[in-house]
C-alpha positions as CSV (number, residue, x, y, z in Angstrom):
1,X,-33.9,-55.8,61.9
2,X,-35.4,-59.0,60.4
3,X,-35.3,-60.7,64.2
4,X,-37.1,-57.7,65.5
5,X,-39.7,-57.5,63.2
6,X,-40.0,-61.3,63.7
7,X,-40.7,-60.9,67.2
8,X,-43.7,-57.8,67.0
9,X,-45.4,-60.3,64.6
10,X,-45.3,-63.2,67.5
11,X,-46.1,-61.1,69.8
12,X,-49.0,-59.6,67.6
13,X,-50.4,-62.9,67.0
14,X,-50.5,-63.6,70.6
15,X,-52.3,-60.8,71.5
16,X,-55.1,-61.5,69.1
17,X,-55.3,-64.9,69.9
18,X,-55.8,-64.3,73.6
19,X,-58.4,-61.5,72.6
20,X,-60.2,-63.8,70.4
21,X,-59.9,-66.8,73.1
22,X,-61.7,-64.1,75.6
23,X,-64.4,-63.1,73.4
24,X,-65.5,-66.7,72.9
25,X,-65.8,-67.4,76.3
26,X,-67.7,-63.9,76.9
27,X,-70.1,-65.0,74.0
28,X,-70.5,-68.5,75.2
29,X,-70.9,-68.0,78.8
30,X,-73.5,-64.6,77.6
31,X,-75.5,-67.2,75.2
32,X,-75.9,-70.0,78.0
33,X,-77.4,-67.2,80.2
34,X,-80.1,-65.9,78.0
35,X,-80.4,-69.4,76.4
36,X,-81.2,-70.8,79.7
37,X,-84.5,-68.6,79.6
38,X,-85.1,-67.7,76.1
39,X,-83.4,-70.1,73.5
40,X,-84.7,-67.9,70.3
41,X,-83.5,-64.9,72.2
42,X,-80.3,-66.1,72.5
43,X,-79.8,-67.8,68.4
44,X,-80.9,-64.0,67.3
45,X,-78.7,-62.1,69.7
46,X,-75.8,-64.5,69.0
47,X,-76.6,-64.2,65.3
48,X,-76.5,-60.5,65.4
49,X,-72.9,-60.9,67.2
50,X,-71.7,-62.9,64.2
51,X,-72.7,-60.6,61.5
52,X,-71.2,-57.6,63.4
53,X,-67.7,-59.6,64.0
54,X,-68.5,-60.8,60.3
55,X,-68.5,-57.0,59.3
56,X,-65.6,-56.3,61.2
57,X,-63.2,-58.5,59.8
58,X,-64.7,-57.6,55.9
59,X,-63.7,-53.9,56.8
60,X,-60.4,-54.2,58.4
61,X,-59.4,-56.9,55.4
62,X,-60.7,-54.1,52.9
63,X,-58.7,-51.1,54.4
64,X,-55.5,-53.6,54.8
65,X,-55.6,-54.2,51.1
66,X,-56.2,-50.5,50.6
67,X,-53.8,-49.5,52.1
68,X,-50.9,-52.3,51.3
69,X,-51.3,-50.7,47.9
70,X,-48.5,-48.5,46.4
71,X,-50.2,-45.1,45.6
72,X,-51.1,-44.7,42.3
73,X,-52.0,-40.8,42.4
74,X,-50.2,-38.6,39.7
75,X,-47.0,-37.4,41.7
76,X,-46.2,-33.4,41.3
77,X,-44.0,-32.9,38.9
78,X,-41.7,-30.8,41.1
79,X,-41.1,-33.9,43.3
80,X,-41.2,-36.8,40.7
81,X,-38.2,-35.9,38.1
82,X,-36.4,-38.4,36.7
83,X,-33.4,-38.6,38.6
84,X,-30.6,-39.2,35.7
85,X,-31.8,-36.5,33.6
86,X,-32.3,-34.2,36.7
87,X,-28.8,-34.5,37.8
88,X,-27.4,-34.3,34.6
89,X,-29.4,-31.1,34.3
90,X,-27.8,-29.7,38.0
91,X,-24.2,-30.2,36.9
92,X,-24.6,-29.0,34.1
93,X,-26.0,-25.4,35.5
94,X,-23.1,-25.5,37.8
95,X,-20.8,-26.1,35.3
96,X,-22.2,-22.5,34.2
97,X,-22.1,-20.9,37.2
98,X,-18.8,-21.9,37.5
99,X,-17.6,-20.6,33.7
100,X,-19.2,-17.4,34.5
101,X,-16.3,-16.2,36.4
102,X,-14.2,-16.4,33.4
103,X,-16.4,-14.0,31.4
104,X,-14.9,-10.3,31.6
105,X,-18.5,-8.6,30.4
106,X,-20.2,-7.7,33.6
107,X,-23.6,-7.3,32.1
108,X,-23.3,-10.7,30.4
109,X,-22.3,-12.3,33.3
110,X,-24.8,-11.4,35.8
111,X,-27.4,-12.1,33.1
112,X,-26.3,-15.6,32.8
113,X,-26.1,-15.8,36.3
114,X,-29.2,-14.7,36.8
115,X,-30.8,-17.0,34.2
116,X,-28.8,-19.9,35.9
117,X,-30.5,-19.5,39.3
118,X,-33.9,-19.1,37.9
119,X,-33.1,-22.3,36.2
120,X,-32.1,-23.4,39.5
121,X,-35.6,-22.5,40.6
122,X,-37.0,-24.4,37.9
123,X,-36.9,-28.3,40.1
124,X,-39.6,-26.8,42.2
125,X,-42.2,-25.7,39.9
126,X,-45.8,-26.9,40.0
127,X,-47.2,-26.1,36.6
128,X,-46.5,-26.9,32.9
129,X,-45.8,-25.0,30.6
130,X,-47.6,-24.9,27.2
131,X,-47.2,-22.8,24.3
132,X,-49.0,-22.3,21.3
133,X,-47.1,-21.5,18.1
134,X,-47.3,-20.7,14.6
135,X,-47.7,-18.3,11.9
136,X,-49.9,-15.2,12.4
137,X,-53.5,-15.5,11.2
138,X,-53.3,-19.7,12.1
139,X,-56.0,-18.8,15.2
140,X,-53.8,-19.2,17.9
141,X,-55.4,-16.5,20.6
142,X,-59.0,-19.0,19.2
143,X,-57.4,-21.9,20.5
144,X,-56.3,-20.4,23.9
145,X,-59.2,-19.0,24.5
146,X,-61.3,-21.8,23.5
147,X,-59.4,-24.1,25.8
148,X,-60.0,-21.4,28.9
149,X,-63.5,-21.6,28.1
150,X,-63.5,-17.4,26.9
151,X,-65.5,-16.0,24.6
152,X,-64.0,-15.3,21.5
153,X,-62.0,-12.0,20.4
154,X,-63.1,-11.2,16.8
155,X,-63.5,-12.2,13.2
156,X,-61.1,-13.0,10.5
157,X,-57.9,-11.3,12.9
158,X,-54.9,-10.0,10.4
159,X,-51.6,-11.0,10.5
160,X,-49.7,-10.2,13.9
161,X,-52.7,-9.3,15.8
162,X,-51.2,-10.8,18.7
163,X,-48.5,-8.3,19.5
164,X,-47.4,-9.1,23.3
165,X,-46.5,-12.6,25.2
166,X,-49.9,-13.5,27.2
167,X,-49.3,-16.4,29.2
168,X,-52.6,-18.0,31.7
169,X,-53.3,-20.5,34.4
170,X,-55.8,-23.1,33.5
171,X,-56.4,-26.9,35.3
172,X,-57.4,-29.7,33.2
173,X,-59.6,-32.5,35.1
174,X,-57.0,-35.6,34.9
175,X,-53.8,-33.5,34.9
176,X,-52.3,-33.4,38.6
177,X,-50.7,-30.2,38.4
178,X,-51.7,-26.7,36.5
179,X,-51.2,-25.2,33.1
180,X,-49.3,-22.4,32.5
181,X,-50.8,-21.8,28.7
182,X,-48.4,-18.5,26.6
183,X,-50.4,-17.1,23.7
184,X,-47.1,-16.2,21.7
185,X,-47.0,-13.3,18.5
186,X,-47.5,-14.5,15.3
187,X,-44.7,-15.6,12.8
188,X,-43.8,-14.4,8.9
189,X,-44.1,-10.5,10.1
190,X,-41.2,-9.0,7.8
191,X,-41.0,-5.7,9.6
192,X,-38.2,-5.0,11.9
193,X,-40.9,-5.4,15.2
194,X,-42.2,-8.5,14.0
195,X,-38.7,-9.8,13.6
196,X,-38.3,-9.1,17.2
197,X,-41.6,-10.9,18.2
198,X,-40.8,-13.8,16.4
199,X,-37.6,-13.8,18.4
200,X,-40.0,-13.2,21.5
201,X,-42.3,-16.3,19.9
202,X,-39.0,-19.0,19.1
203,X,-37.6,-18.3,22.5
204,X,-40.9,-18.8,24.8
205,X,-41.6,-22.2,22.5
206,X,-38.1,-23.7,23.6
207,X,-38.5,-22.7,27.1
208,X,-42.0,-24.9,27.0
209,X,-42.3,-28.0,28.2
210,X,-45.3,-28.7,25.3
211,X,-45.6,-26.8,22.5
212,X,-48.8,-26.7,19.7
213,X,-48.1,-25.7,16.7
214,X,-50.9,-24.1,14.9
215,X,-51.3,-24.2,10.8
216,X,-54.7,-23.7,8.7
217,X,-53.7,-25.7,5.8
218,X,-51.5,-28.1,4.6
219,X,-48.2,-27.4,5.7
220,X,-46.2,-24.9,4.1
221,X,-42.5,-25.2,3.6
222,X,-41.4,-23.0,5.8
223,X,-43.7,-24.5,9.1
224,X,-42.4,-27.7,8.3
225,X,-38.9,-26.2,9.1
226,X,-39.6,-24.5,11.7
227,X,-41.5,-27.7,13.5
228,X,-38.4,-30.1,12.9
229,X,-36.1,-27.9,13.9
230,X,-38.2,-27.2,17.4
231,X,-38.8,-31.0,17.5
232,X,-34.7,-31.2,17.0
233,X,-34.5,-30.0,19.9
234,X,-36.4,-32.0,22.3
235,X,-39.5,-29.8,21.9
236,X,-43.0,-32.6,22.6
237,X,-44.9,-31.4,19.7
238,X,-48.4,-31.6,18.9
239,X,-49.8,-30.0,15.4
240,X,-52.9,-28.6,15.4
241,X,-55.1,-28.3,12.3
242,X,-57.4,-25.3,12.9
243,X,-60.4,-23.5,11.3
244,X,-61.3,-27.3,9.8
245,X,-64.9,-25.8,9.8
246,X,-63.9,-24.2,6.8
247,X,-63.6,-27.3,4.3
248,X,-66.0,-30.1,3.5
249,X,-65.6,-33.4,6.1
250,X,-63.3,-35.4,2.8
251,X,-61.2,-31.9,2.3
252,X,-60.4,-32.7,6.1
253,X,-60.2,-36.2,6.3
254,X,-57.5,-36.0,2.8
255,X,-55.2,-33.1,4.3
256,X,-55.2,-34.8,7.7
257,X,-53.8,-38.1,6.2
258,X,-51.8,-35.5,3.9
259,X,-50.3,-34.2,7.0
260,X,-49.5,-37.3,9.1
261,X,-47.9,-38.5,6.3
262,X,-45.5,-35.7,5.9
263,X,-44.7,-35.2,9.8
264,X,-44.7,-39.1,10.0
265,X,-40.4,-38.9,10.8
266,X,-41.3,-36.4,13.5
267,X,-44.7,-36.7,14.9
268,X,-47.1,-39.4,15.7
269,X,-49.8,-39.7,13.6
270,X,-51.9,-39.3,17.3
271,X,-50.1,-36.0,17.8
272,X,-51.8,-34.7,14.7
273,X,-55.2,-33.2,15.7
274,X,-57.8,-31.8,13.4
275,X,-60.0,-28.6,15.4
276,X,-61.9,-25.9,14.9
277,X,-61.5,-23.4,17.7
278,X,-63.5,-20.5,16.3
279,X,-66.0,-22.1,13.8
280,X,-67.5,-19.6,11.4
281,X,-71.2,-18.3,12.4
282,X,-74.3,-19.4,10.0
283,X,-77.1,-17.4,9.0
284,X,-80.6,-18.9,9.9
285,X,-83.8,-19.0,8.7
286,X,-85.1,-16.2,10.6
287,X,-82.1,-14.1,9.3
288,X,-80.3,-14.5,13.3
289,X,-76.8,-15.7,12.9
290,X,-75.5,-18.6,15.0
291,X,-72.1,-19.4,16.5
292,X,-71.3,-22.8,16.6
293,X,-69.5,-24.2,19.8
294,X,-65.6,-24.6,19.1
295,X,-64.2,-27.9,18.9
296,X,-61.3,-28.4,20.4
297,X,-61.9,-31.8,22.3
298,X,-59.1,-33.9,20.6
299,X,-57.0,-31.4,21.0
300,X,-58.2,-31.4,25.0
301,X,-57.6,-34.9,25.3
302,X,-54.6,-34.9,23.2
303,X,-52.4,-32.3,25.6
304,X,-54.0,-33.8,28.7
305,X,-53.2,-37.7,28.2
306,X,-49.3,-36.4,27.0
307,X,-48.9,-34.3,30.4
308,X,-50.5,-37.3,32.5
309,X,-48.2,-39.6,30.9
310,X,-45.5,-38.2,30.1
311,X,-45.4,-34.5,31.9
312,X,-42.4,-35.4,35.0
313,X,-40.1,-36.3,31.6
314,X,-41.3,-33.1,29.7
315,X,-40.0,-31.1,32.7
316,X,-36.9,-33.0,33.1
317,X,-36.2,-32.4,29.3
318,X,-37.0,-28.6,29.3
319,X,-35.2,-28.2,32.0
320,X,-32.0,-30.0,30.8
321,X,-32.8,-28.0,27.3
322,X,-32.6,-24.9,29.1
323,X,-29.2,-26.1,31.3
324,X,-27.7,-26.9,28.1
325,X,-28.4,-24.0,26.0
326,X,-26.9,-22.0,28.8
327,X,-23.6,-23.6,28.5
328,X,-23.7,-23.2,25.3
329,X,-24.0,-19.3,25.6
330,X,-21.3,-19.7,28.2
331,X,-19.0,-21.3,26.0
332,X,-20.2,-18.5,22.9
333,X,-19.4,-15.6,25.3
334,X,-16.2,-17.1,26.5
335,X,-15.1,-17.9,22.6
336,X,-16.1,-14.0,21.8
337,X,-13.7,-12.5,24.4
338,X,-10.7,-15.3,23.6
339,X,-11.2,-14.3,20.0
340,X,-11.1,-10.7,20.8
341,X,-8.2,-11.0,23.1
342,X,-6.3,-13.8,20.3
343,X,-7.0,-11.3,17.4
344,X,-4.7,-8.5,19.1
345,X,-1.9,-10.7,20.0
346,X,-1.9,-12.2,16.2
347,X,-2.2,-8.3,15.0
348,X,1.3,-7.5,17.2
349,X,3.3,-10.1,16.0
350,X,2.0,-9.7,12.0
351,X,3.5,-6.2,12.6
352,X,6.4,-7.5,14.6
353,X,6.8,-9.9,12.0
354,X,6.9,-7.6,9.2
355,X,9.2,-5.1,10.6
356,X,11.9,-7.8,11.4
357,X,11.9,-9.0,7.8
358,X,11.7,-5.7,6.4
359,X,15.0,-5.2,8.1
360,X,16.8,-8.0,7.4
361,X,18.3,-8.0,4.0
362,X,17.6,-11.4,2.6
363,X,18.0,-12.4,-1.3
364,X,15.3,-14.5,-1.2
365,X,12.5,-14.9,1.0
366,X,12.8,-17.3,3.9
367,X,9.5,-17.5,6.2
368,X,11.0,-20.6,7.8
369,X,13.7,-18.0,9.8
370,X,10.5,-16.2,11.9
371,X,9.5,-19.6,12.9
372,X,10.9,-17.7,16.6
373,X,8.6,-14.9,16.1
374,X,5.4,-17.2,15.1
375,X,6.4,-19.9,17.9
376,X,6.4,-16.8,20.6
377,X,3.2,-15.7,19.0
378,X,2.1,-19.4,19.4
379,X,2.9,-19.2,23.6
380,X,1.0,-16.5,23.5
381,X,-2.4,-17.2,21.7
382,X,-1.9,-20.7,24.2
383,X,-2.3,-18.7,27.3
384,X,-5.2,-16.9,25.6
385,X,-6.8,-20.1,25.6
386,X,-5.8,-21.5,28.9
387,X,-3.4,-23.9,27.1
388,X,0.0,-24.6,28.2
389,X,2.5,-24.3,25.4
390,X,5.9,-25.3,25.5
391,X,8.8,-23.3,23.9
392,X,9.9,-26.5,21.8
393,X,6.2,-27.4,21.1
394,X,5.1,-23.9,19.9
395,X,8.5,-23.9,17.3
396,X,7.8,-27.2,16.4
397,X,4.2,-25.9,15.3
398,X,5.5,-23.0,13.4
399,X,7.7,-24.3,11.4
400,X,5.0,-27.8,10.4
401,X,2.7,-24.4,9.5
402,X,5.8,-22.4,7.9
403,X,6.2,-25.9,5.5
404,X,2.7,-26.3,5.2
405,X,2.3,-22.2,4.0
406,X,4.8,-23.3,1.3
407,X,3.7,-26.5,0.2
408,X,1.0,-25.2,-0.8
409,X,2.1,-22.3,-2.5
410,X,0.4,-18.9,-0.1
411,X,4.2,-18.0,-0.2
412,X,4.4,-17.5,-4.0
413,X,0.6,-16.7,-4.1
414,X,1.3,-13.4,-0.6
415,X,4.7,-12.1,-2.6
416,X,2.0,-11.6,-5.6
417,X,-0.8,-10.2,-4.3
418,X,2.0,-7.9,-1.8
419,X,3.6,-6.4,-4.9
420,X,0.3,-6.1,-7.2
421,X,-1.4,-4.3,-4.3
422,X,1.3,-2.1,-3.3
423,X,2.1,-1.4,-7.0
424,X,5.7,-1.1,-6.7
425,X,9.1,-1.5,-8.9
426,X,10.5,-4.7,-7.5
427,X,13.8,-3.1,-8.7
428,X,15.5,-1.1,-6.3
429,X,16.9,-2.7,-2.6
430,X,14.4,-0.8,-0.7
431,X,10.9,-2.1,-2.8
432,X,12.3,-5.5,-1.6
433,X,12.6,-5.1,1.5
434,X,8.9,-3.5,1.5
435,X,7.2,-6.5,-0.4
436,X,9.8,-8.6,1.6
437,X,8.9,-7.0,5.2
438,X,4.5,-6.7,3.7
439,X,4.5,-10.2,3.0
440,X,6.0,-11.3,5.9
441,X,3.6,-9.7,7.9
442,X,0.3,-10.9,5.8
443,X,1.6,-14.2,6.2
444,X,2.1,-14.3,10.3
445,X,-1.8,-12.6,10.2
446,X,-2.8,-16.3,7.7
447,X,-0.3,-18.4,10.5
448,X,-1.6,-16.4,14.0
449,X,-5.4,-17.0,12.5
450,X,-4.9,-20.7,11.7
451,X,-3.3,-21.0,14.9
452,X,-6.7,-19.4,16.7
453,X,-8.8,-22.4,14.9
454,X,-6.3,-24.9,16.3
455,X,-6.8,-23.6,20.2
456,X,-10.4,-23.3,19.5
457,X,-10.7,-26.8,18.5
458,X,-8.8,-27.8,21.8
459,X,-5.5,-28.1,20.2
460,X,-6.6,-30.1,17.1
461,X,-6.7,-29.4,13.3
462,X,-9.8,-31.0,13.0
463,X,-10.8,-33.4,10.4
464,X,-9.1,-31.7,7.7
465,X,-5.9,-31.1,9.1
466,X,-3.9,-27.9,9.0
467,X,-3.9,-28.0,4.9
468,X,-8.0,-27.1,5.0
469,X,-7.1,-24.8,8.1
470,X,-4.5,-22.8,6.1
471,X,-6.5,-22.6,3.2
472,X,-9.2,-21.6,4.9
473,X,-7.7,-18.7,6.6
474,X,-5.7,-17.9,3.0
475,X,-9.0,-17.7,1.1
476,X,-10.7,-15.1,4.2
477,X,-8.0,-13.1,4.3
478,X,-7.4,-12.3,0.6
479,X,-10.7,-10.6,0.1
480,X,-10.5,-7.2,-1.5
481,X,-11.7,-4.7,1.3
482,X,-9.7,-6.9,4.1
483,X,-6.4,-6.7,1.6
484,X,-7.2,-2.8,1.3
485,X,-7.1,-2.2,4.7
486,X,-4.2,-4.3,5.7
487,X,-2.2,-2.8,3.0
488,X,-3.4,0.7,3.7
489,X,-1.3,-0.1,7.2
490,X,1.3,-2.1,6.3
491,X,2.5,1.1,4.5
492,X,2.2,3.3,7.6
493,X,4.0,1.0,9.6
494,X,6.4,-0.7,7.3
495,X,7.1,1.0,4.3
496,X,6.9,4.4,4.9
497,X,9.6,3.9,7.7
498,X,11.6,2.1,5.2
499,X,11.6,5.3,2.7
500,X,12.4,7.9,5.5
């Protein structure tokens, strides 16, 4: 390739050699013509010659330089995403798409589905996406409308006046690509329908690729929450102070430095605008009122300097937000229905459990002889959780849990709270064998949950061990209306059969 190239510049170099050679000859042998009659004739013509071949050569240097440049136009987004966080972003939307075929609810899996092709969709876009966020009242619809260059909508709007998701197409004049702007609902609604549109609001700000958050005052508590934890998440933030118009020029200037300060471990102290996108009208002289123009210019220049700079990464984030979150629900749904399915196997074998030791006339109590019934129980809740669980392993298990429910005293603590709740005369053969066959069966529900956690956590006790997972389960399955219940069935199924 190098040889060829080599060659076409030889041969190029020939060629305009030979072309120049000619065209000297032609302009000498044309100026001794006219020279020979007219010499001044012949120094202007020849002059003219020179400045057009002068001319020439200035404009074909010019338009080489031009265009030996790399292009420095703003890319589209859509064709311009960083390529690491992109792919990380595809597999991880097939990585849903291929979960999704574990997930038994039909309704949820076509809706992740569907939401995993839309993301899908989402590489090709040609627009940002901007939201505008905060609590109701902050002037949020004043700011959209301010930037589309509307009129605006009223004066001194209530709480929640924006009721439904408006979303509009705007271009700014150094931005490459449009605006998708969302007007979102207001937050701090306590009713039941401004729960759901905050819902509406929090989920149409982390689908965003730019978000403003919108406050009237120094920051309350509760915004300041709200904006970490949206920032936590990858959310490019800028926080608008609105309705500035309202305070003297020091009142602003102190709750502006006020505010950067606090948001300092979050935001910029550039992402921290001061506006006024609905400024108060005046009274005059003359007794007319006046509305002053809104000012929203650093807010303008704010959001359109972030998306020139930094707008292919704010896609590539969102969209590897979004990619992740559905995994995430993936993996929630997927827990759910294991849970579901690991709960009913645990609730057979507690009964199983029960019934064996009920049956089995024992003078003491010896938990470590079900360790077959808990290590089959054990198989089981593996293949619940796509685990593969030997025989030996899944004895080995029970009994380290069997030991561990002793050690630390939920034997002593299940033969207590079996006979208080049951309120029986430990006396006769038959009452043992109840609190014997009761415990028994409370205590594989404490193992089979314990042994849920351990599959959940990929076959690990966690940090803790299996002493905090044991107490753990001990301590939720010892409260009063769960005891009621389980004792309310424990003597339908073992007891009762016991007296007849």
């Amino acid at each position: 390739m190098r040889n060829v190239r080599l060659l076409l510049w030889l041969g190029g170099g020939v060629l305009v050699l030979g072309i120049t050679l000619w065209l000297l000859g032609t302009l000498a042998q044309f100026y001794s013509a006219i020279a020979a009659t007219s010499p001044l004739l012949a120094n202007v013509l020849l002059g003219l010659v020179l400045i057009v071949i002068a001319a020439f050569i200035a404009i074909a240097i010019y338009y080489g330089i031009l265009f030996s440049r790399p292009n420095r136009s703003t890319p589209s987004p859509a064709t311009s995403l960083p390529s690491d966080k992109t792919g990380i972003a595809d597999e991880t939307i097939a990585a849903v798409q291929k979960q999704v075929s574990q997930i038994q609810d039909d309704i949820a899996r076509q809706a992740l589905l569907e939401r995993s092709h839309t993301l899908s969709q989402d590489f090709d876009r040609q627009h940002f996406r901007v939201a505008v966020f905060g609590t109701g009242s902050a002037g949020k619809t004043s700011i959209v409308n301010a930037i589309l260059g509307r009129p605006p909508q009223g004066i001194g709007a209530p709480i929640g006046t924006t009721t439904e998701i408006t979303t509009y197409r705007c271009r700014f004049k150094n931005v490459a690509s449009d605006i998708q702007i969302t007007d979102t609902p207001g937050l701090s609604d306590a009713s039941a329908l401004g729960n759901e549109r905050e819902y509406e609001a929090k989920r149409i700000a982390t689908e965003s690729d730019l978000l403003i958050f919108v406050i009237d005052n120094d920051l309350r508590q509760s915004e300041y929450e709200r904006l970490k934890q949206l920032i936590a998440m990858g959310k490019r933030s800028i926080l608008a102070f609105n309705k500035i118009d309202r305070y003297t020029d020091d009142d602003v200037k102190l709750i502006l430095t006020q505010l950067r300060r606090r948001v300092s471990d979050v935001l910029s102290s550039e992402d921290v605008v001061a506006i006024a996108a609905h400024p108060q009208s005046t009274q005059l002289l003359t007794g007319d009122r006046s509305q002053p123009r809104p000012y929203v210019l650093p807010l303008l220049r704010r959001i359109s300097i972030i998306l020139r700079e930094e707008g292919n990464d704010l896609i590539a984030d969102n969209i590897l937000l979004q990619a992740q979150r559905l995994i995430d629900n993936a993996h929630q749904l997927i827990d759910q229905q294991r849970r579901q399915s690991a709960e009913k196997v645990v609730e057979r074998f507690q009964w199983i459990s029960g019934s064996v030791v009920s049956l089995t006339p024992l003078p003491v109590i010896d938990f470590l002889a079900t360790a077959a019934i808990n290590a089959q129980m054990v198989v089981e809740l593996g293949k619940v959780y796509g685990c593969e669980v030997s025989a030996e392993q899944a004895k080995a298990l029970a009994i380290s849990l069997a030991k561990t429910l002793i050690g630390l005293g939920v034997v002593k603590s299940a033969v207590e709270l079996s006979t208080l709740t049951l309120q029986l005369n430990p006396g006769t053969f038959i009452i043992g064998q109840a609190v014997q066959g009761v415990t028994a069966a409370y205590l594989t529900r404490v193992a089979g949950k314990s042994f849920i956690e351990y599959f959940r956590q990929n076959q690990s006790w966690g940090d803790g061990g299996i002493t905090d997972v044991v107490q753990s389960q001990f301590q939720l399955n010892r409260r009063d209306a769960f005891v009621k219940a389980f004792m309310k069935e424990a003597m339908n199924r073992i007891v009762s059969p016991l007296n007849n």
